[in-house]
mmCIF file of the N, C-alpha and C atoms, coordinates in Angstrom:
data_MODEL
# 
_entry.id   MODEL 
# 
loop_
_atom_site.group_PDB 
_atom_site.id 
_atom_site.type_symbol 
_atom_site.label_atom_id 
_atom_site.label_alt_id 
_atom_site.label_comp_id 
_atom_site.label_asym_id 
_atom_site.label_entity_id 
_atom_site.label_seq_id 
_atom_site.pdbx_PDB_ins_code 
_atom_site.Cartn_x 
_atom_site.Cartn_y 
_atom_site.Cartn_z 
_atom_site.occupancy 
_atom_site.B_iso_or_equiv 
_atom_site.pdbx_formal_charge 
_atom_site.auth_seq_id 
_atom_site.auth_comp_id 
_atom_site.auth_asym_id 
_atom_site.auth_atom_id 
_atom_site.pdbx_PDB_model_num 
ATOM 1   N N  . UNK A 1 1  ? 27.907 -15.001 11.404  1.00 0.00 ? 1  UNK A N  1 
ATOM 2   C CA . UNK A 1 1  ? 27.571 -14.817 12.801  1.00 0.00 ? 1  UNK A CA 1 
ATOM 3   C C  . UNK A 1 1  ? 26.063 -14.950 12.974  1.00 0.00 ? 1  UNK A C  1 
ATOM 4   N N  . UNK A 1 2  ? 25.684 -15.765 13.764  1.00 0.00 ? 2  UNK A N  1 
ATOM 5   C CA . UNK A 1 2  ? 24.198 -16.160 13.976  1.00 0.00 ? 2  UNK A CA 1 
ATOM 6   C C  . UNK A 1 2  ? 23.596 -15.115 14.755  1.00 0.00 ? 2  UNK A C  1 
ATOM 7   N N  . UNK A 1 3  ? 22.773 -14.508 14.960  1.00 0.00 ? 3  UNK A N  1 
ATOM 8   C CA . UNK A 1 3  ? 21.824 -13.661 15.434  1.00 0.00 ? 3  UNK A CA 1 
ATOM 9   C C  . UNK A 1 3  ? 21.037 -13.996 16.444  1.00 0.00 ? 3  UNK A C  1 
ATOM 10  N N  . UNK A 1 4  ? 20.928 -13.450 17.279  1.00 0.00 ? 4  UNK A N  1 
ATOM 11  C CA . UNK A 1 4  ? 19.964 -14.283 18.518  1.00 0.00 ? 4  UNK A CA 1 
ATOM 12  C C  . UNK A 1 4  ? 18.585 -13.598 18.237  1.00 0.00 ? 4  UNK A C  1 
ATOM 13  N N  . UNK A 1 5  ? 17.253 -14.426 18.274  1.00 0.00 ? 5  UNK A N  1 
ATOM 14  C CA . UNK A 1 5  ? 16.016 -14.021 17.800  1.00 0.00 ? 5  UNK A CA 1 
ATOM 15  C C  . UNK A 1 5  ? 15.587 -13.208 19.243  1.00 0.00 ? 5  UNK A C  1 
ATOM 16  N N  . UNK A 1 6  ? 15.885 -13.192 19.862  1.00 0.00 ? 6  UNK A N  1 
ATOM 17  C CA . UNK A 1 6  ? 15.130 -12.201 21.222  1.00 0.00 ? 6  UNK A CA 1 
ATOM 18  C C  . UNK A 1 6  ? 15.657 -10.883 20.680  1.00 0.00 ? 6  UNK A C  1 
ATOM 19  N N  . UNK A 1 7  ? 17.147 -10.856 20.798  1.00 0.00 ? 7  UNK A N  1 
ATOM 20  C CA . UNK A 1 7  ? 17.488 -9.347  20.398  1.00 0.00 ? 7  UNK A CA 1 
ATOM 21  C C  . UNK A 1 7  ? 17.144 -8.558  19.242  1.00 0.00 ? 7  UNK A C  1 
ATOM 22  N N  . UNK A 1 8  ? 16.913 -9.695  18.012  1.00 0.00 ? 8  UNK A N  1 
ATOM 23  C CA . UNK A 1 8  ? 16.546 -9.478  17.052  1.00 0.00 ? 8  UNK A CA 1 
ATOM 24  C C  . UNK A 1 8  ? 15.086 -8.394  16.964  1.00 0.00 ? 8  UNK A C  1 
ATOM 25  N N  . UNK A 1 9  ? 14.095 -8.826  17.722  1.00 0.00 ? 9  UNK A N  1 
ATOM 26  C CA . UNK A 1 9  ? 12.826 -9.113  18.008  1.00 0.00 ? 9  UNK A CA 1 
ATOM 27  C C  . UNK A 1 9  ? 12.801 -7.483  18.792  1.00 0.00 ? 9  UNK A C  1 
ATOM 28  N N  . UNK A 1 10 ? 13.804 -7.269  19.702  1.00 0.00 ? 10 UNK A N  1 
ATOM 29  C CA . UNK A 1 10 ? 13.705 -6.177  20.853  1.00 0.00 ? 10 UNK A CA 1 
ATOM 30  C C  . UNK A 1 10 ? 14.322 -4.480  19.883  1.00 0.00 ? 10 UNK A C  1 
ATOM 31  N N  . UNK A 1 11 ? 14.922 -5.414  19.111  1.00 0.00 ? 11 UNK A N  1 
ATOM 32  C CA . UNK A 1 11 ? 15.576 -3.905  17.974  1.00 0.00 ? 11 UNK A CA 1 
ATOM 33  C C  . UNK A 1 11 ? 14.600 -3.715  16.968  1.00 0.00 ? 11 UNK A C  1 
ATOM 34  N N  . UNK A 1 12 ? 13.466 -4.671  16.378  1.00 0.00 ? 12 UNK A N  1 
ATOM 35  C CA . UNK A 1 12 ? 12.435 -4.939  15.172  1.00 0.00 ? 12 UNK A CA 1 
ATOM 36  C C  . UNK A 1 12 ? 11.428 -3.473  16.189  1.00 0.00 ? 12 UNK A C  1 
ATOM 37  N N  . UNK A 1 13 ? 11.423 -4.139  17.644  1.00 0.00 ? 13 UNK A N  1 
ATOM 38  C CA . UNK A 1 13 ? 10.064 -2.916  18.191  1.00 0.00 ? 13 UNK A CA 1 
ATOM 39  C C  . UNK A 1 13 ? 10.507 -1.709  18.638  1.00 0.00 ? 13 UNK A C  1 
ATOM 40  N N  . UNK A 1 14 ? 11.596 -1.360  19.187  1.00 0.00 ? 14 UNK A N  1 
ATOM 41  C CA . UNK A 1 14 ? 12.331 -0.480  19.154  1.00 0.00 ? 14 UNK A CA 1 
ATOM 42  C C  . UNK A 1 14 ? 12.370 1.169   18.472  1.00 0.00 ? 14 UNK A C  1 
ATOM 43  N N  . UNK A 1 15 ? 11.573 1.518   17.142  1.00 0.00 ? 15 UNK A N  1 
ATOM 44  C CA . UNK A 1 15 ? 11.431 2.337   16.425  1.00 0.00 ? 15 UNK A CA 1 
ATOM 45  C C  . UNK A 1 15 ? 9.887  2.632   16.896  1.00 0.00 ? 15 UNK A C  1 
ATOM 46  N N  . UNK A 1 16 ? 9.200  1.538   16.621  1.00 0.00 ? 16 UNK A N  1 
ATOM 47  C CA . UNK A 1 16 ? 7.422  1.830   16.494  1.00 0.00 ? 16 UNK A CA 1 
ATOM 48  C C  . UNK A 1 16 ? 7.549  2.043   18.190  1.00 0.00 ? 16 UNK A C  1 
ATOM 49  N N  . UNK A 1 17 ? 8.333  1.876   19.599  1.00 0.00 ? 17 UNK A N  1 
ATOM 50  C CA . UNK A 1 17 ? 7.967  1.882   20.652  1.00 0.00 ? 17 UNK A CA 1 
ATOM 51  C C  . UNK A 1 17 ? 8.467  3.187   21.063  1.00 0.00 ? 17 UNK A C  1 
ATOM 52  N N  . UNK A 1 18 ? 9.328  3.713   20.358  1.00 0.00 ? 18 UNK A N  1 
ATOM 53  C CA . UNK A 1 18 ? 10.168 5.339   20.541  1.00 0.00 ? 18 UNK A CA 1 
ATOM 54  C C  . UNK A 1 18 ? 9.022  6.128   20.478  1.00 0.00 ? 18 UNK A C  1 
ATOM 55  N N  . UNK A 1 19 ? 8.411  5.545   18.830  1.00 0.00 ? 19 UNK A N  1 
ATOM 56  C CA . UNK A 1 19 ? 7.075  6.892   18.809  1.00 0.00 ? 19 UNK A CA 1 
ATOM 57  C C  . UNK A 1 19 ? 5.635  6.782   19.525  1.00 0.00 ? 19 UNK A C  1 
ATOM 58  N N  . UNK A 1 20 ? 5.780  5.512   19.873  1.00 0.00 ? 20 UNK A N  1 
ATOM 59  C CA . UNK A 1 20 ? 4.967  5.325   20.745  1.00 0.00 ? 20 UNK A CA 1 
ATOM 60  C C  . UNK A 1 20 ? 4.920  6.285   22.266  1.00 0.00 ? 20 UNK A C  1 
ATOM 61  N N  . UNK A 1 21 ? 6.116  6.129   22.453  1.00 0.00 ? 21 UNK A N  1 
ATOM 62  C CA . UNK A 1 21 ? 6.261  6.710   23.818  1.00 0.00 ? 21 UNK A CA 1 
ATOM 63  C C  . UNK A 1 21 ? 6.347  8.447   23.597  1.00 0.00 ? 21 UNK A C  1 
ATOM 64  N N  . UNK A 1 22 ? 6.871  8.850   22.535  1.00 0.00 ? 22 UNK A N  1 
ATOM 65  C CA . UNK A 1 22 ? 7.052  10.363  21.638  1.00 0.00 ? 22 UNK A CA 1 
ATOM 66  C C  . UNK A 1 22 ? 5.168  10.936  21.987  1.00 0.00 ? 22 UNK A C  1 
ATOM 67  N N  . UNK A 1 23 ? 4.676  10.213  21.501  1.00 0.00 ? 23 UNK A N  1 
ATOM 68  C CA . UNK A 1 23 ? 2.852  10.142  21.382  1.00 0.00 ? 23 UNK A CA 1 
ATOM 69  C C  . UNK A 1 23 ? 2.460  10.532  22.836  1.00 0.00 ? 23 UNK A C  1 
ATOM 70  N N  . UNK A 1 24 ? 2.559  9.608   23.593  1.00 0.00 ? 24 UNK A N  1 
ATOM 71  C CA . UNK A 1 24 ? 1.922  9.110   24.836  1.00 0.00 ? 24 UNK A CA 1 
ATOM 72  C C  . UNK A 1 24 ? 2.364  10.522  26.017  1.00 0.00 ? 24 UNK A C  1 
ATOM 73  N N  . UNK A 1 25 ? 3.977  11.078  25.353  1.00 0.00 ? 25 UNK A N  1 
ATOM 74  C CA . UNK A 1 25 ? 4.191  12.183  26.289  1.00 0.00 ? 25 UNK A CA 1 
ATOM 75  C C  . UNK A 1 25 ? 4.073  12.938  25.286  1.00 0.00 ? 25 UNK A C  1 
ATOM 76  N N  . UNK A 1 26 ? 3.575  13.586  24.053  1.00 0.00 ? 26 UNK A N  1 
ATOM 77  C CA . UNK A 1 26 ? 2.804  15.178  23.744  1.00 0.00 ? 26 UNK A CA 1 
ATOM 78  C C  . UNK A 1 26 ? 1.604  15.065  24.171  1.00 0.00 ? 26 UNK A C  1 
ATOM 79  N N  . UNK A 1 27 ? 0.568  13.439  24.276  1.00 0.00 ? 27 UNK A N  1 
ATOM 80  C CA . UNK A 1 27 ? -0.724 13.710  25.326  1.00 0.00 ? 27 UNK A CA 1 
ATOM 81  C C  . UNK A 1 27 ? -0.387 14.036  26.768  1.00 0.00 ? 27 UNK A C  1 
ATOM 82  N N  . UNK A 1 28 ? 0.422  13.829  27.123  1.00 0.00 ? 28 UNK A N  1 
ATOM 83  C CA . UNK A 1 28 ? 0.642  14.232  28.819  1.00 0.00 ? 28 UNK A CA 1 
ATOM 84  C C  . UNK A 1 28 ? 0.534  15.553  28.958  1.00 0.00 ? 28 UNK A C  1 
ATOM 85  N N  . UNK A 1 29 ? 1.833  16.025  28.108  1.00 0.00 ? 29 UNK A N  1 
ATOM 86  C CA . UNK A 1 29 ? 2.436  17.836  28.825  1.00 0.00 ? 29 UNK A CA 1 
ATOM 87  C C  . UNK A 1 29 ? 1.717  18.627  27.763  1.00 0.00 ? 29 UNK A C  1 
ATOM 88  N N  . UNK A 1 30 ? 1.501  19.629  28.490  1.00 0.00 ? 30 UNK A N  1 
ATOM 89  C CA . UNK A 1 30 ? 0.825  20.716  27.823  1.00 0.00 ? 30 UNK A CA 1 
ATOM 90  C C  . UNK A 1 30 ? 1.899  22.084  27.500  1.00 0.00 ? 30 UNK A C  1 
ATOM 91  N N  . UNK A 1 31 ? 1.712  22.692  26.762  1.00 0.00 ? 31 UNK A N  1 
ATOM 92  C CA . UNK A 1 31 ? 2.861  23.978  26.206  1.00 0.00 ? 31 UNK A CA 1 
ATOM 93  C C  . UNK A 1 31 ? 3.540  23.617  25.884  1.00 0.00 ? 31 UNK A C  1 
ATOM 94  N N  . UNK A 1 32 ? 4.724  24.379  26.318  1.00 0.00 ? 32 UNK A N  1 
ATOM 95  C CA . UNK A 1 32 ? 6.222  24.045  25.623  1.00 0.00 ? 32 UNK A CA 1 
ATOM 96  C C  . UNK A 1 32 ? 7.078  23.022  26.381  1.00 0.00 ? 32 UNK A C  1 
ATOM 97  N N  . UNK A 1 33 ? 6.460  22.509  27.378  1.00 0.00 ? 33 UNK A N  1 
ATOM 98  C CA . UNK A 1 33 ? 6.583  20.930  27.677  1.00 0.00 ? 33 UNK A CA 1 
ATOM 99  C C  . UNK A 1 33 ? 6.750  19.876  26.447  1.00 0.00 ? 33 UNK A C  1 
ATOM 100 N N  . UNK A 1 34 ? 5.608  20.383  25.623  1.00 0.00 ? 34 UNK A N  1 
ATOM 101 C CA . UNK A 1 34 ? 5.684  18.815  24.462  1.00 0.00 ? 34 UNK A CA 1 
ATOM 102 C C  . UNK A 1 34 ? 6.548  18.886  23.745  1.00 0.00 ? 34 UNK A C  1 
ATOM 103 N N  . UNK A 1 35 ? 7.354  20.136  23.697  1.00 0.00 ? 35 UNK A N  1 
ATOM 104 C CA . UNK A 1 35 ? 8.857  19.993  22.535  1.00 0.00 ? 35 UNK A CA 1 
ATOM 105 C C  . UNK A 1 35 ? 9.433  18.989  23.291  1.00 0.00 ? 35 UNK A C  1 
ATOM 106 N N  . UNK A 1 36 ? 9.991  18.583  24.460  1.00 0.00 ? 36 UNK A N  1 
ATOM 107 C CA . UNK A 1 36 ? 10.611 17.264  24.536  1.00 0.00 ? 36 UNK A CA 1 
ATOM 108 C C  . UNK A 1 36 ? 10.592 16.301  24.346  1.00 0.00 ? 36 UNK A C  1 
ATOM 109 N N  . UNK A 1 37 ? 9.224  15.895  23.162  1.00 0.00 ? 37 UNK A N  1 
ATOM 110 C CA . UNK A 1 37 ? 9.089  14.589  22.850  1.00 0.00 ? 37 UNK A CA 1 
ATOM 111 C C  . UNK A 1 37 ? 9.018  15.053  21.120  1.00 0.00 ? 37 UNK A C  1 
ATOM 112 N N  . UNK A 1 38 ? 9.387  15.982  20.541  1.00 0.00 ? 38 UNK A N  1 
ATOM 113 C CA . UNK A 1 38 ? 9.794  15.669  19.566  1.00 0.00 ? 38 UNK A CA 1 
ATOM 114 C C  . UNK A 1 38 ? 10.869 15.360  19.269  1.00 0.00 ? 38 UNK A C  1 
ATOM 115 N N  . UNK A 1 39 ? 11.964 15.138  19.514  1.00 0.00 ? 39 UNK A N  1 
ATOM 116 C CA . UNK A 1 39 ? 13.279 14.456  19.147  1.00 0.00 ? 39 UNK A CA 1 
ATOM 117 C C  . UNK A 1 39 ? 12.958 13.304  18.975  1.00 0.00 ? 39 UNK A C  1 
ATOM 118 N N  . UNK A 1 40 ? 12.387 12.417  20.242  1.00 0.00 ? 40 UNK A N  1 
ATOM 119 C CA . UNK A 1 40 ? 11.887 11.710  20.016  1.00 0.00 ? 40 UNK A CA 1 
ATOM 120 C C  . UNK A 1 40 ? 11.140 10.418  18.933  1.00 0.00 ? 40 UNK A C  1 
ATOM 121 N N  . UNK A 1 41 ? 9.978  11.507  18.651  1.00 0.00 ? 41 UNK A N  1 
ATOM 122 C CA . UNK A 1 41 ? 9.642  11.457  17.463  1.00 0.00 ? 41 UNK A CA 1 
ATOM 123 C C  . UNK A 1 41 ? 10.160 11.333  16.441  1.00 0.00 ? 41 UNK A C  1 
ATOM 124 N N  . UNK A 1 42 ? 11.006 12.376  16.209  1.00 0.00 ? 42 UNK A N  1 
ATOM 125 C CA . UNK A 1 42 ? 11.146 12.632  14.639  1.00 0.00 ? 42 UNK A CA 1 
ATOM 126 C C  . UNK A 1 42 ? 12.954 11.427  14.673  1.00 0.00 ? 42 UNK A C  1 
ATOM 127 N N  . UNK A 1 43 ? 13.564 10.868  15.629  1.00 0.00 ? 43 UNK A N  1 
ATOM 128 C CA . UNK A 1 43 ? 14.064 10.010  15.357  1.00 0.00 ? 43 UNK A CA 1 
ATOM 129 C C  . UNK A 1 43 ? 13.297 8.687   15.331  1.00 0.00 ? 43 UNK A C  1 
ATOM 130 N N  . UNK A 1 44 ? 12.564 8.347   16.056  1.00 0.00 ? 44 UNK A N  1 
ATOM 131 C CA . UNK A 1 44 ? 11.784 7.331   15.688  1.00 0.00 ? 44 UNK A CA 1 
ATOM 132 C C  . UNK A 1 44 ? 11.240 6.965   14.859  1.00 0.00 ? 44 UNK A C  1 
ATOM 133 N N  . UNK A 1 45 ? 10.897 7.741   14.032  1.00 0.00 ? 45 UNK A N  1 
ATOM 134 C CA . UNK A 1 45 ? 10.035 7.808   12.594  1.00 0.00 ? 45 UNK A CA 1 
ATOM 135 C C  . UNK A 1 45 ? 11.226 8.001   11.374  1.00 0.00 ? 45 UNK A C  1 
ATOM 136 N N  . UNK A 1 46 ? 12.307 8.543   11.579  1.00 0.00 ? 46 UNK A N  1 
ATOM 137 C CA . UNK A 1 46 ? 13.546 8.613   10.719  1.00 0.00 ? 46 UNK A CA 1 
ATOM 138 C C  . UNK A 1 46 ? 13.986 7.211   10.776  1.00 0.00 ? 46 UNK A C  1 
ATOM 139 N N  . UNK A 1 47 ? 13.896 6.193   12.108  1.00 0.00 ? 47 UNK A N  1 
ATOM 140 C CA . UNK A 1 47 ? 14.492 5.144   11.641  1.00 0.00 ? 47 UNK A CA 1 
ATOM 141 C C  . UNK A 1 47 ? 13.430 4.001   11.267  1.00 0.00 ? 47 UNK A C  1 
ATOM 142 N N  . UNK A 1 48 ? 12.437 4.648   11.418  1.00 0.00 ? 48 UNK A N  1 
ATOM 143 C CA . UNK A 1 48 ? 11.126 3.512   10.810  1.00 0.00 ? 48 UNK A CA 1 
ATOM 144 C C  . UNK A 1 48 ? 11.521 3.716   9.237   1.00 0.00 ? 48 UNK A C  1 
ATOM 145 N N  . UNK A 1 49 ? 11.565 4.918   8.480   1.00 0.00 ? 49 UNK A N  1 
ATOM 146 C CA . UNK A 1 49 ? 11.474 5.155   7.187   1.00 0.00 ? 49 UNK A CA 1 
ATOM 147 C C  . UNK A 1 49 ? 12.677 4.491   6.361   1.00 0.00 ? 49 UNK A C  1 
ATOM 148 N N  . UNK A 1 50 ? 13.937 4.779   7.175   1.00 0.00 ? 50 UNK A N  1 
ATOM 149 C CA . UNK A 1 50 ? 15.051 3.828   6.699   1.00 0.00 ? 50 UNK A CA 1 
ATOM 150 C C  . UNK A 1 50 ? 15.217 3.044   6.819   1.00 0.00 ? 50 UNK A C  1 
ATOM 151 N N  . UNK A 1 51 ? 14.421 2.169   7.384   1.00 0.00 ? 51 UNK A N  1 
ATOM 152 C CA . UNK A 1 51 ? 14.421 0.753   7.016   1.00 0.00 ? 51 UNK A CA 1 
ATOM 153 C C  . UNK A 1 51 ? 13.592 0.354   6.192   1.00 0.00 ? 51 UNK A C  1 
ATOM 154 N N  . UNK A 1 52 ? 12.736 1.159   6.532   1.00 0.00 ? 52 UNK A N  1 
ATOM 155 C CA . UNK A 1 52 ? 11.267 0.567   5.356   1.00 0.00 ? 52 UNK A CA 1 
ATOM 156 C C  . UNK A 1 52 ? 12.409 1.247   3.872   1.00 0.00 ? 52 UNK A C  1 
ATOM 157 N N  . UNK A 1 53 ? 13.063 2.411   4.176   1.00 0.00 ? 53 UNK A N  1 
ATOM 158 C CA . UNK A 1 53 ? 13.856 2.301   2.261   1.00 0.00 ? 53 UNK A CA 1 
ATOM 159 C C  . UNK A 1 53 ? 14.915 1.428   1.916   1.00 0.00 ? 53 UNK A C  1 
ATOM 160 N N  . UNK A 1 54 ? 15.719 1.087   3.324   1.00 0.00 ? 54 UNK A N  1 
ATOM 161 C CA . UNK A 1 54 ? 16.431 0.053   2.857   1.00 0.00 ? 54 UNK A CA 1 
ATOM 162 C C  . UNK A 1 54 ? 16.001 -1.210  2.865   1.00 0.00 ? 54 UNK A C  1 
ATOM 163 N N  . UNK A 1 55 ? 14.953 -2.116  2.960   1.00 0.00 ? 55 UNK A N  1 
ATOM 164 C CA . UNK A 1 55 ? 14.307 -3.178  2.977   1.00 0.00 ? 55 UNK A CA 1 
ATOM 165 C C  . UNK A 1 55 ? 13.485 -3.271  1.335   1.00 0.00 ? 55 UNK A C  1 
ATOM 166 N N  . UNK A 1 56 ? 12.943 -2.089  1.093   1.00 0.00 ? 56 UNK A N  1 
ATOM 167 C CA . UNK A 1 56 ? 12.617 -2.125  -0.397  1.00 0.00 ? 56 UNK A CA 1 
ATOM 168 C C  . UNK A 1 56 ? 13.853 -2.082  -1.470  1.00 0.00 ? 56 UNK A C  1 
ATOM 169 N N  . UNK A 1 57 ? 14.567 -1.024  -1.313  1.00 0.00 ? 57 UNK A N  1 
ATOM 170 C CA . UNK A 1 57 ? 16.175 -1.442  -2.219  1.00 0.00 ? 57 UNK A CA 1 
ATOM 171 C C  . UNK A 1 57 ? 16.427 -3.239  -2.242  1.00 0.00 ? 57 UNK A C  1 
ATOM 172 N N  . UNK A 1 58 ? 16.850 -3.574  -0.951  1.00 0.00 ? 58 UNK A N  1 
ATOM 173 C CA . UNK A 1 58 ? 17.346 -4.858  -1.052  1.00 0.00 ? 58 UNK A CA 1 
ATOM 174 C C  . UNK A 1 58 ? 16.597 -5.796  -1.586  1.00 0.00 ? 58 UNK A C  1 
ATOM 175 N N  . UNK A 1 59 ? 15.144 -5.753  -1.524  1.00 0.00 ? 59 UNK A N  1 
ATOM 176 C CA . UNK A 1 59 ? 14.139 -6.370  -2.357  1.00 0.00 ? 59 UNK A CA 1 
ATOM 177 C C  . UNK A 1 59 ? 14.352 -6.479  -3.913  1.00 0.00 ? 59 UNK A C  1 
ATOM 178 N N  . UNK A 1 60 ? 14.358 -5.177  -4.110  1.00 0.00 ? 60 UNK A N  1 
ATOM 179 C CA . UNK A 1 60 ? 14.390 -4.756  -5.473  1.00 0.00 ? 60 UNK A CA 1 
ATOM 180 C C  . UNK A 1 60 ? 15.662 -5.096  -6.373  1.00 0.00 ? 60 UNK A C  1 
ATOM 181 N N  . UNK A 1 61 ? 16.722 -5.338  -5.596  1.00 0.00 ? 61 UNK A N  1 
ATOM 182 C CA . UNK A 1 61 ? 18.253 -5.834  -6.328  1.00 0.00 ? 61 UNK A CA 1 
ATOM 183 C C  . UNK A 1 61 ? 18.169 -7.248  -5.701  1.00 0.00 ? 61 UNK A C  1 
ATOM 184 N N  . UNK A 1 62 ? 17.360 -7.850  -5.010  1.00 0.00 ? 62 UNK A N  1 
ATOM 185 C CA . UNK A 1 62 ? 17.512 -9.240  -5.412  1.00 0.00 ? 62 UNK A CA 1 
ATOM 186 C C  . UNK A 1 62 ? 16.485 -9.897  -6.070  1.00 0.00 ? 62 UNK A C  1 
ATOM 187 N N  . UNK A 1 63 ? 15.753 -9.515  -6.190  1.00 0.00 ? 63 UNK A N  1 
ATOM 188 C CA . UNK A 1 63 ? 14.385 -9.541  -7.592  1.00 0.00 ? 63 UNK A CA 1 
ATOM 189 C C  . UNK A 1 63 ? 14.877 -9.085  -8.796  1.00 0.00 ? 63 UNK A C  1 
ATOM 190 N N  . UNK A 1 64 ? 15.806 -8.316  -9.101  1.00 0.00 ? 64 UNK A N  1 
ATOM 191 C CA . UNK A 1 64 ? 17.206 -7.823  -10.174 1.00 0.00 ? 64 UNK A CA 1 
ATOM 192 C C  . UNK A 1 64 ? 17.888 -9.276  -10.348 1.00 0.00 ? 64 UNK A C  1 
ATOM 193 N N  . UNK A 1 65 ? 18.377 -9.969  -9.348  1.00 0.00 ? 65 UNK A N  1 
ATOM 194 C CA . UNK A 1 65 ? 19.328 -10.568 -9.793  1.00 0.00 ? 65 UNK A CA 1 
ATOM 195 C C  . UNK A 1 65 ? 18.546 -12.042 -10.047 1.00 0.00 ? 65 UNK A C  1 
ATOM 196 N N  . UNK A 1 66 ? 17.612 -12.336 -9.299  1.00 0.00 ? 66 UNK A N  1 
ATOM 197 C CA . UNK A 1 66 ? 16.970 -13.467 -9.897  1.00 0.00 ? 66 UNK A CA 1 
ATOM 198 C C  . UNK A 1 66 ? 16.397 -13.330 -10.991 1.00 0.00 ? 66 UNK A C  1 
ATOM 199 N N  . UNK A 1 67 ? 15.580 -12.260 -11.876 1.00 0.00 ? 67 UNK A N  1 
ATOM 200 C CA . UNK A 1 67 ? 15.847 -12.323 -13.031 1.00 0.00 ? 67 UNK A CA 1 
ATOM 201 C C  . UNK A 1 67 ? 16.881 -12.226 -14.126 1.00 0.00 ? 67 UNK A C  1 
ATOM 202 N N  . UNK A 1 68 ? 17.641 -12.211 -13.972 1.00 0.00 ? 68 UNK A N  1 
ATOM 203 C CA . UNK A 1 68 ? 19.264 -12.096 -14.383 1.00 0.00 ? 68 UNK A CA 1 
ATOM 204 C C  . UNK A 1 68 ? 19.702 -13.521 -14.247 1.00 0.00 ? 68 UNK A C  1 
ATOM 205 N N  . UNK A 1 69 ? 19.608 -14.086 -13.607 1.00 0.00 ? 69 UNK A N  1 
ATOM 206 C CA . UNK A 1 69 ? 20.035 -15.346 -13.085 1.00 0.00 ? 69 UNK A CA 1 
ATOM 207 C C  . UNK A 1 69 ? 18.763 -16.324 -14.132 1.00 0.00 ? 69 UNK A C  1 
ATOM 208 N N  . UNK A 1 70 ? 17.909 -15.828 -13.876 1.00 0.00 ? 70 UNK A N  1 
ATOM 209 C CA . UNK A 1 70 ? 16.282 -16.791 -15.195 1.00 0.00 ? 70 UNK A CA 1 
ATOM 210 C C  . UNK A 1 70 ? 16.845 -16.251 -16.186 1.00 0.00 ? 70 UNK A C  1 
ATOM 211 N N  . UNK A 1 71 ? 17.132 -15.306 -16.754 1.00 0.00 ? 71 UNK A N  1 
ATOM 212 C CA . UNK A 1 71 ? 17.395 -15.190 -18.111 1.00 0.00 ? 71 UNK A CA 1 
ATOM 213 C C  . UNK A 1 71 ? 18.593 -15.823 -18.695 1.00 0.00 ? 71 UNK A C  1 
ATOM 214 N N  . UNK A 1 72 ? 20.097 -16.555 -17.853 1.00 0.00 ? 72 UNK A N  1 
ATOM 215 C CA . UNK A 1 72 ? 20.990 -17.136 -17.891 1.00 0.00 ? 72 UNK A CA 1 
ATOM 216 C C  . UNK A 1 72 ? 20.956 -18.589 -18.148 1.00 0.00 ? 72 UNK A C  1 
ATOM 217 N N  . UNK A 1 73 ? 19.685 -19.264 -17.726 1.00 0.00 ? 73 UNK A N  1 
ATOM 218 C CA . UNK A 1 73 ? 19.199 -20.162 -17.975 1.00 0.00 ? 73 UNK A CA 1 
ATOM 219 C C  . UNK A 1 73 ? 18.573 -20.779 -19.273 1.00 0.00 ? 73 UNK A C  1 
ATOM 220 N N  . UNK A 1 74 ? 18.858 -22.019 -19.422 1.00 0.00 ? 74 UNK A N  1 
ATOM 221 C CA . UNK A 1 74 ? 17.651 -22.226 -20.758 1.00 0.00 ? 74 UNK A CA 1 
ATOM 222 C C  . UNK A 1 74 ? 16.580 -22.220 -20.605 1.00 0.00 ? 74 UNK A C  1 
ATOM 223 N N  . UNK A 1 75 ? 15.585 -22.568 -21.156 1.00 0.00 ? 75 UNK A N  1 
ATOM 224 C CA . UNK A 1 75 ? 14.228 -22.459 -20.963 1.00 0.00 ? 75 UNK A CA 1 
ATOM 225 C C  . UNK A 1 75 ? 13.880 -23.875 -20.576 1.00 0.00 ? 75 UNK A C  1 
ATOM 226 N N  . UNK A 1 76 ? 13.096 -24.555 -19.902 1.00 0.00 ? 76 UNK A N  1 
ATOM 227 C CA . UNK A 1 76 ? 12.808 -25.734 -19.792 1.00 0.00 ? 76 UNK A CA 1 
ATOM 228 C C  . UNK A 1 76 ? 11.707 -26.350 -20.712 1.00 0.00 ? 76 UNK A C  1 
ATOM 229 N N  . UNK A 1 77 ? 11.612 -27.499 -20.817 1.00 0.00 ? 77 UNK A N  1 
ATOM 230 C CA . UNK A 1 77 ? 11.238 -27.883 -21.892 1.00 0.00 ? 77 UNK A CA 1 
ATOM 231 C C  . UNK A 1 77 ? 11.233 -27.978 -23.646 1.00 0.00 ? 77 UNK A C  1 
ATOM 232 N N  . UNK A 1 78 ? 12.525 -27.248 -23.683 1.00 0.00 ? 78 UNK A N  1 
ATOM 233 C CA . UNK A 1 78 ? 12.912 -27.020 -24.940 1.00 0.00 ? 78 UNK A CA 1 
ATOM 234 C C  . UNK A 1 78 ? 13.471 -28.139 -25.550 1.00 0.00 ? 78 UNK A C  1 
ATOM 235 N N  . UNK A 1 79 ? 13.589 -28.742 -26.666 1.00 0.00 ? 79 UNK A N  1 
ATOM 236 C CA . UNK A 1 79 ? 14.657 -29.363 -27.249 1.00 0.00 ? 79 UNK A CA 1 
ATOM 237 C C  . UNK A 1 79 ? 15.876 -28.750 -28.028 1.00 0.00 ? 79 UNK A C  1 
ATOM 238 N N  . UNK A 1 80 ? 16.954 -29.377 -28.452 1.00 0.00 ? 80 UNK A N  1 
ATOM 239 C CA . UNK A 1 80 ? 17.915 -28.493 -29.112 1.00 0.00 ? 80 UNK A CA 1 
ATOM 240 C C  . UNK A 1 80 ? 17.819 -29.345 -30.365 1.00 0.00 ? 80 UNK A C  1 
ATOM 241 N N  . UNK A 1 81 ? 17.707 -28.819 -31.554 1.00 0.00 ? 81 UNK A N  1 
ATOM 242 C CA . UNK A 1 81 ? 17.869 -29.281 -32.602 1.00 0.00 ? 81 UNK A CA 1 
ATOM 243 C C  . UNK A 1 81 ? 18.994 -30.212 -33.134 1.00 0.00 ? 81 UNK A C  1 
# 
């Protein structure tokens, strides 16, 4: 299933624009006003972090398998006796 790059693009800013906006209203309200922008927050930043951990995993097991895949290989330039 092909992906459309706008939506793509609108879910990529989506996290950094939550805490953005989390930010922008604890500078507004003063007291116990600003607890309403921590939910906010602290989901916005929960889904910044899980992606940033699942983007390094998936890195890391396909950098796994391409060496796995080079070591399956012969070496180039070799001759065989």
């Amino acid at each position: 299933m092909k992906q459309r790059p706008l939506l793509q693009g609108l879910l990529a800013l989506s996290s950094p624009l939550l805490i953005a906006l989390a930010v922008v209203v604890l500078l507004q309200r003063q007291g116990v006003d600003k607890l309403q922008a921590l939910p906010a927050l602290l989901i916005g930043s929960g889904l910044l972090i899980s992606s940033g951990v699942h983007r390094r995993r998936w890195r890391r097991e396909l950098l796994l398998a391409l060496r796995q895949d080079e070591d399956k290989q012969e070496p180039h330039g070799e001759s065989l006796p």
